[in-house]
C-alpha positions in Angstrom: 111.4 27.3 46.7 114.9 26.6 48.2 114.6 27.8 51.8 117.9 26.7 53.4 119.5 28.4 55.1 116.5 29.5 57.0 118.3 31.6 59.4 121.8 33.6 59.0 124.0 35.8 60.2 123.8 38.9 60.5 126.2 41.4 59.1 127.3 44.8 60.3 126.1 47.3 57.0 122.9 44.9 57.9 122.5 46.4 61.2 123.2 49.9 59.8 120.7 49.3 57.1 118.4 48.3 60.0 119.4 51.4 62.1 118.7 53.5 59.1 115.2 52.0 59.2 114.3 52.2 62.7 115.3 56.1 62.3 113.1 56.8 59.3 110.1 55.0 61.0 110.7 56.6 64.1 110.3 60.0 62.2 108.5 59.0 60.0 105.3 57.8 62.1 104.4 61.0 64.0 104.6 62.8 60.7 102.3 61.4 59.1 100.2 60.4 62.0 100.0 62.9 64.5 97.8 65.6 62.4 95.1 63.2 62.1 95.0 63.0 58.2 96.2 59.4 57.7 93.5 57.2 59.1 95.9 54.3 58.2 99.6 54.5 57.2 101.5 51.0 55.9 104.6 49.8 56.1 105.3 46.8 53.3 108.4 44.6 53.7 108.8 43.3 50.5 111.4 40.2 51.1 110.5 39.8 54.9 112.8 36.9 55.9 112.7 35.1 58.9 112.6 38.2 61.7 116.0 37.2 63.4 119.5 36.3 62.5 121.7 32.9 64.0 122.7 35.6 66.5 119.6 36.5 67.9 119.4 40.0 66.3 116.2 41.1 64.5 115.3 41.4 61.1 113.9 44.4 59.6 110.1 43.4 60.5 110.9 43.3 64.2 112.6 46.4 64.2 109.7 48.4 62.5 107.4 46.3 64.9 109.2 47.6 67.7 109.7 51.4 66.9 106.4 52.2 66.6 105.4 49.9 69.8 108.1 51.8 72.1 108.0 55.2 70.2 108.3 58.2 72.2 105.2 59.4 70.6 102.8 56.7 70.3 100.1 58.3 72.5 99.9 61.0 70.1 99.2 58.8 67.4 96.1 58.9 65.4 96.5 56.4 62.9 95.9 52.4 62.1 99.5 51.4 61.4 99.3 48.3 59.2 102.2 45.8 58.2 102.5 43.6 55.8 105.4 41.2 55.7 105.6 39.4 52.5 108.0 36.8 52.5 108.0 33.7 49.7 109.5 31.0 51.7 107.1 29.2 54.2 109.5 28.1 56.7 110.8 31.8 56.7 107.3 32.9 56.9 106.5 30.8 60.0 109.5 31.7 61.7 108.9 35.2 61.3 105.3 34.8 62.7 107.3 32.7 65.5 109.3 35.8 66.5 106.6 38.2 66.5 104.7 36.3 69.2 108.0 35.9 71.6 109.4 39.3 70.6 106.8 41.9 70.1 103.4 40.5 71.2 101.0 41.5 72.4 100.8 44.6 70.1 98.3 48.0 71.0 95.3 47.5 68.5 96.5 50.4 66.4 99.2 48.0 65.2 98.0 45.2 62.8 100.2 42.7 60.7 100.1 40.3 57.9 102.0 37.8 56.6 102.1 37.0 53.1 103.6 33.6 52.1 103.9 35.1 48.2 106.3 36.3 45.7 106.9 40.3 46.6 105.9 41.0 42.9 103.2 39.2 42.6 101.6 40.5 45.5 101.6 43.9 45.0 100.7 43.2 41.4 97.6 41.6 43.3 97.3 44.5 45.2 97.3 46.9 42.5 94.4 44.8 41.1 92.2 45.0 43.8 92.5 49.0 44.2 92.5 49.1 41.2 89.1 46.9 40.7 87.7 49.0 43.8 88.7 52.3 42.9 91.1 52.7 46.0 94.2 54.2 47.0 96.6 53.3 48.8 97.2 54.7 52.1 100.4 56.4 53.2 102.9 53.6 52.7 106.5 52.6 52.8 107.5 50.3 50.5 111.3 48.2 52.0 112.6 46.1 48.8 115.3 44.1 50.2 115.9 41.3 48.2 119.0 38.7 48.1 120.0 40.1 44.6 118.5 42.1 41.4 116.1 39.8 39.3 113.2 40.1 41.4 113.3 44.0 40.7 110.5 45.0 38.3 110.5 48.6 37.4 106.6 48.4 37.2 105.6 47.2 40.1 107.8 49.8 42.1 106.6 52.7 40.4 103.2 51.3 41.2 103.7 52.0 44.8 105.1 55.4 44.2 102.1 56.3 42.1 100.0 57.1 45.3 100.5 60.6 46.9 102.2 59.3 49.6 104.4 56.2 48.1 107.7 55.7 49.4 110.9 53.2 48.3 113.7 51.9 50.2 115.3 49.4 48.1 118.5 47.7 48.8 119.7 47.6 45.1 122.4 45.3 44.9 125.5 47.0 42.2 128.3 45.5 43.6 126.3 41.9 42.7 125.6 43.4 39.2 129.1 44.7 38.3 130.3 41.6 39.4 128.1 39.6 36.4 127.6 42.1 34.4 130.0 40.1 31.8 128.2 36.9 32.2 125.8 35.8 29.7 123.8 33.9 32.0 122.5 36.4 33.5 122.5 39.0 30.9 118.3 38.3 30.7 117.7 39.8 33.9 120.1 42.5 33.5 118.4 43.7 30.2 115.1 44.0 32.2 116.5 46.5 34.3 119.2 48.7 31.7 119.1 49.1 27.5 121.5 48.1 25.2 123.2 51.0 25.3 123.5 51.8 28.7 125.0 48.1 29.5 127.6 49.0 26.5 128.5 52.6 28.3 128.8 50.5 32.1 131.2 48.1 30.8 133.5 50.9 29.3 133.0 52.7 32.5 135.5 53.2 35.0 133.4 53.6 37.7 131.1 50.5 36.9 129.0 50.6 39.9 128.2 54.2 40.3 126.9 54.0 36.8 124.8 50.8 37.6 123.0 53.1 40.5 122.8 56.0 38.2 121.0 54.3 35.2 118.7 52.3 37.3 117.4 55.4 39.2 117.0 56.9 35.9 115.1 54.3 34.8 112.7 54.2 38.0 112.1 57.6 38.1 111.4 58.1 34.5 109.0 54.8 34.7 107.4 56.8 38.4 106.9 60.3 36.3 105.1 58.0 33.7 102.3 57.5 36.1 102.4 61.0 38.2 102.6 63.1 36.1 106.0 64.2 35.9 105.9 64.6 40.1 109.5 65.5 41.6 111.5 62.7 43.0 113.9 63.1 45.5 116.5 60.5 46.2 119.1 59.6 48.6 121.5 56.1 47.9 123.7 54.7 50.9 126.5 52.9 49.9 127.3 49.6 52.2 130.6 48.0 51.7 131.6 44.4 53.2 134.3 43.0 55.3 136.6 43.1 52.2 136.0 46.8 51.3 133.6 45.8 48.0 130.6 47.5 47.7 127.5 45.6 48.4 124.7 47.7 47.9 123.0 50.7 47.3 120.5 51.4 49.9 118.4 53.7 47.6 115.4 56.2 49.1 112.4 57.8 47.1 109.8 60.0 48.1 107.7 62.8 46.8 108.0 64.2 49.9 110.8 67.4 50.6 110.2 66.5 54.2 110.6 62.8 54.0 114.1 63.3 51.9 115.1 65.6 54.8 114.5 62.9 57.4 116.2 60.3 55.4 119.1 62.2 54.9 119.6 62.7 58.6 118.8 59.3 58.9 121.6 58.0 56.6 123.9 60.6 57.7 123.8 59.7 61.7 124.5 56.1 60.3 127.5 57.0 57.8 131.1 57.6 59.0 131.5 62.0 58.6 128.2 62.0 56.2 130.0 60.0 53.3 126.6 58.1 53.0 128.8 55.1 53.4 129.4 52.8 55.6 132.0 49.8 55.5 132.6 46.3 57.6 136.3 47.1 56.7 136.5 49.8 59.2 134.0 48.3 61.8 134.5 48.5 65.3 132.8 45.2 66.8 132.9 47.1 70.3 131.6 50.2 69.2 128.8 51.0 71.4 126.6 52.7 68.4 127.3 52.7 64.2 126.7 56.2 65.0 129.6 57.9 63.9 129.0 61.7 64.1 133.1 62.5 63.8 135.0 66.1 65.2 132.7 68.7 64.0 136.3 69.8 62.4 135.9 67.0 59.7 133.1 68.5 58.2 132.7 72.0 59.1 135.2 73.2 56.9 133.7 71.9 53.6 130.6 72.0 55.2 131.0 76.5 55.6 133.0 76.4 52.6 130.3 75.1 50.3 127.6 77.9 51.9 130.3 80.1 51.4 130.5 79.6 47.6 126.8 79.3 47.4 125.7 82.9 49.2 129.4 84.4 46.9 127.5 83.0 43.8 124.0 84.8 44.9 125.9 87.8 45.6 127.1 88.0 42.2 123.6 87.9 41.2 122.7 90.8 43.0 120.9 89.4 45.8 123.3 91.6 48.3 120.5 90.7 51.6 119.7 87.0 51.7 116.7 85.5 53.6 118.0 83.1 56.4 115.4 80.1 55.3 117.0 80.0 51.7 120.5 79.2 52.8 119.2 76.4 55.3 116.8 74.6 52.3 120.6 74.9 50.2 122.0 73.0 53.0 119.1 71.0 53.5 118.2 69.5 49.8 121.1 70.7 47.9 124.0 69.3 49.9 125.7 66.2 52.1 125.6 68.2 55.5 122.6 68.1 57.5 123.7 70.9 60.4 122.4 74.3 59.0 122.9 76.2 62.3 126.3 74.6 62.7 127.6 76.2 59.6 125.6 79.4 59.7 127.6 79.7 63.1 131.3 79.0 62.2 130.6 81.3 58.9 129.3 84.2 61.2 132.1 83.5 63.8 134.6 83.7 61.2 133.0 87.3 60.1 132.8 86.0 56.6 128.8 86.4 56.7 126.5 89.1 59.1 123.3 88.7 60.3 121.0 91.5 59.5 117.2 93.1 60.0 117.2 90.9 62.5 116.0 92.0 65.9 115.7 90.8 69.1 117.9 87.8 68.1 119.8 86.1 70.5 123.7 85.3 69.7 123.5 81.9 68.0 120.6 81.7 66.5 119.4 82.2 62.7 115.8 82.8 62.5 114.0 82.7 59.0 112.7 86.1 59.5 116.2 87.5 59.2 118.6 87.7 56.5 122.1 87.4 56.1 124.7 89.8 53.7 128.6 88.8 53.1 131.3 90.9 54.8 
């Protein structure tokens, strides 16, 4: 195994992949812990690395280290958090265990770790084996699949670890590499793992190459994930991250079973992306930016954001649904949409006198209960 270079540096979609991270763990953990039903909740970091850049700034093991240790929350939690950093390279590996001790350590006892000196698939394939062998299941868990490119992608073992009730995916699911060789035959053995025939004939007459990469591979996955559970909804989310020549990267791709978990992602992604494009560029980077926050004037959004809801309560209208429940345009805005602010565009709607609120008492100016409803004017 070729480790060099051993360290790197960073780059800036990195940090906003990392940032993206931090704010789906930091969600993420009182969620699932705070009720008390998760005894144990994992987080698996499938392509580890080295836990720092050449510039000093973490790597994704040290960040989810560090937002559960500092979270807001963490006396409220009631769950064994467990971490397993699997990582192929032994120099990496040590490295990483390095920068835990000087960066993190000591940890609370509800926060374990393991590093894995292994190859991501065949670890999990282990895994499986065991709970398997054991009749187990696995608890809660996170999956992160962040690998250098796409041959180390293998459709079943990431439906494996969306099998469970509570299996999640973030993969960083490199297109822009793929496009890039899709025309040479080198590397056409990997590529056929992950499309058919026919859907690497129907990329290369595309116009729109990567976009079509995403789209067939998330086919793929979630058909392989209904396979084994039963035809259970996915949702999705992918995050586009461009570099310092404005070429696309990556896809930073989301699965869960979970409404709530897609929700949280979202806003995730969203605070992260520049106007909730769900894409975020080096080519417009602002090294002195304080935050890759970009939240924008509400104006850039607001008005496609009210005019969408607008269409959306005109084309339940037509149905003859003339009183709307509050709650049902909110989940349209929520699941169905790019925008994230619900109240937001309930508001510039209502102040525009396109939309009233009705049976609806006692409400205060501003706010949009789900026990009232809403009719068009």
């Amino acid at each position: 195994m070729d480790c060099n270079p051993v360290l790197w540096k960073i780059a800036p979609h990195t940090n906003a992949k990392h940032q993206i991270l931090k704010r789906y763990i930091e969600a993420w953990a009182p969620i699932l812990s705070q009720g008390g039903n998760n005894a144990r909740l994992v987080y698996i970091d499938g392509f580890a690395g080295p836990g720092e850049y050449t510039d000093g700034e973490d790597g994704s093991p040290i960040v989810v280290l560090k937002a559960l240790k500092n979270h807001s929350l963490r006396n409220n939690f009631k769950s064994e958090f467990v971490n397993i950093f699997i990582e192929v390279c032994k120099e990496r590996a040590d490295h990483l265990r390095n920068v835990i001790k000087n960066r993190v350590e000591p940890l609370p006892n509800w926060i374990k770790y393991e590093i894995h000196v292994e190859d991501f698939n065949r670890d999990i394939q282990e895994l499986m084996k065991y709970l398997e062998n054991n009749n187990l299941r696995l608890a809660p868990a996170l999956t992160f699949v962040d690998p250098f490119g796409w041959k180390n992608l293998d459709y079943d073992v990431l439906s494996d670890l969306m099998k469970f009730e509570k299996g999640e995916l973030l993969i960083t699911f490199m297109a822009g590499f793929l496009e890039r060789f899709m025309w040479n035959k080198a590397h056409m053995p990997s590529i056929k793992k992950l499309f058919s025939d026919d859907q690497i004939d129907k990329i290369k007459k595309s116009d729109d190459q990567e976009r079509l990469i995403m789209e067939f591979f998330l086919e793929n996955l979630k058909e392989r994930i209904k396979l084994k559970t039963n035809g259970a909804n996915i949702w999705h989310l992918a995050f586009s991250a461009y570099n310092g020549a404005n070429n696309l990267e990556y896809y930073l791709i989301h699965l869960t079973k979970s409404s709530k978990g897609f929700y949280v992602m979202k806003q995730a992604m969203y605070n992260v992306s520049h106007d909730g494009s769900y894409k975020f560029s080096d080519f417009d980077f602002d090294p002195n930016q304080r935050t890759l926050v970009d939240y924008g004037a509400e104006e850039s959004w607001i008005g496609a954001a009210s005019e969408d809801a607008m269409k959306y309560i005109s084309s339940l209208t037509s149905e003859g649904i003339k009183e709307i429940p509050i709650s049902v345009i909110k989940d349209h805005v929520k699941y169905s949409t790019y925008w994230i602010y619900y109240k937001a565009i309930l508001d510039k709607l209502e102040k525009d006198k396109k939309i009233q609120v009705i049976n609806c008492k006692n409400r205060r100016k501003g706010t949009f209960p789900d026990r009232c409803k809403i009719s068009m004017i």
